[in-house]
Structure formats: C-alpha cells, structure tokens
C-alpha positions as a Markdown table, in Angstrom:
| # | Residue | x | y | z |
|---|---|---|---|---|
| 1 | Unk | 10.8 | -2.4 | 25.0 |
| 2 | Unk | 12.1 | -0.5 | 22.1 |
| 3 | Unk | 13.4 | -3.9 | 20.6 |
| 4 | Unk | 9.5 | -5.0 | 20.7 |
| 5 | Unk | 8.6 | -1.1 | 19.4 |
| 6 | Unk | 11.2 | -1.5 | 16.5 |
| 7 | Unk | 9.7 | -5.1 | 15.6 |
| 8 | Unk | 6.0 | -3.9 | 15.6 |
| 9 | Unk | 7.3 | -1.0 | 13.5 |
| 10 | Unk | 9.2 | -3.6 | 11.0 |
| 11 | Unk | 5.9 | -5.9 | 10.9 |
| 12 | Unk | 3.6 | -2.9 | 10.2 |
| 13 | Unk | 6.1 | -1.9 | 7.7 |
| 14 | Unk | 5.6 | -5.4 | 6.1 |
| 15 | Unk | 1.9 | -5.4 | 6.2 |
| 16 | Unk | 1.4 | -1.9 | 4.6 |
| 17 | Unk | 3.9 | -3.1 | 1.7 |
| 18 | Unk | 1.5 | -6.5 | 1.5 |
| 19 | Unk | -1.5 | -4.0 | 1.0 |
| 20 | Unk | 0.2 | -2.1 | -1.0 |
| 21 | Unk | 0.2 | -5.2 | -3.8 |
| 22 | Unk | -3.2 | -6.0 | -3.2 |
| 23 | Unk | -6.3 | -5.3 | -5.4 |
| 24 | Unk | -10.0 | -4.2 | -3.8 |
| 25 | Unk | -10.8 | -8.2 | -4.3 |
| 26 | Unk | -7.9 | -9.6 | -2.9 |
| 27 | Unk | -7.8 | -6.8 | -0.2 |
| 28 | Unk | -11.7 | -7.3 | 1.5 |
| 29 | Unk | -10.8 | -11.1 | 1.8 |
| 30 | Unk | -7.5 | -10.8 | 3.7 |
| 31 | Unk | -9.6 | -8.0 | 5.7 |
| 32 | Unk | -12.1 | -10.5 | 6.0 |
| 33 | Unk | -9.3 | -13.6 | 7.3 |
| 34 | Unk | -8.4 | -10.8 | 9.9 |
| 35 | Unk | -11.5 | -9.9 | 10.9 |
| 36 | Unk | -11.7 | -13.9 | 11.5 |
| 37 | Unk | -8.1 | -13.8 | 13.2 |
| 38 | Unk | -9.5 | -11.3 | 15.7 |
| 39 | Unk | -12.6 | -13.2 | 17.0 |
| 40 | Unk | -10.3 | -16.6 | 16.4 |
| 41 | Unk | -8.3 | -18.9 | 19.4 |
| 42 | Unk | -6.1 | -19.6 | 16.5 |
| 43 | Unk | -4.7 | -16.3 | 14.8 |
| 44 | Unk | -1.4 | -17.9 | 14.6 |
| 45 | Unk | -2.6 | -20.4 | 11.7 |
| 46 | Unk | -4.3 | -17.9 | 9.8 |
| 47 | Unk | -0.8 | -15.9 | 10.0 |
| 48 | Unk | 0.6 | -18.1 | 8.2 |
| 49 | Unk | -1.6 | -18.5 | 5.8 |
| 50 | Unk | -1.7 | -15.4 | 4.6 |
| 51 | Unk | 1.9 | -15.5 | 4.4 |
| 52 | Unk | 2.1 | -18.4 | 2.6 |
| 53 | Unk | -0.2 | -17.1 | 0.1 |
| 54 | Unk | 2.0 | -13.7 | -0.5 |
| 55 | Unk | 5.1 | -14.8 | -1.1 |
C-alpha cells in the first residue's frame, strides 16, 4: 500500500507541476478532456494524450 500511496503522491506531484505551466486557455480545456475522462470507458487514451501534448 504505501508503494501505491508514494506513486499517487509522485503522479499528483506531476500533475500540479503540468498546471503549474498551463495558461487559463490551455488550463479549462485539459479540465474539460478530464471532465470527458471521468464520464469516459476510455480514460486511458485520453491519458495519453494529454501527455503527449506536454512533453
């Protein structure tokens, strides 16, 4: 369990640094993909997009 706690901790870490870099535009349409995520079967592909996008 606290492999899982450290790894949600690292990947919250990662997603507060993404927001960080974001501007208010580029900010309410990632907000809006994850507001699609949640309601989606297939969070996984819209994962990685987002990813792909901020690298």
């Amino acid at each position: 369990m606290n492999n899982n706690m450290n790894k949600n901790n690292m990947d919250m870490a990662i997603l507060m640094n993404l927001l960080a870099k974001m501007d208010k535009n580029e900010l309410e349409k990632n907000l809006n993909k994850v507001s699609q995520m949640l309601k989606s079967n297939d969070a996984n592909s819209i994962i990685e997009e987002i990813k792909k996008k901020n690298k």
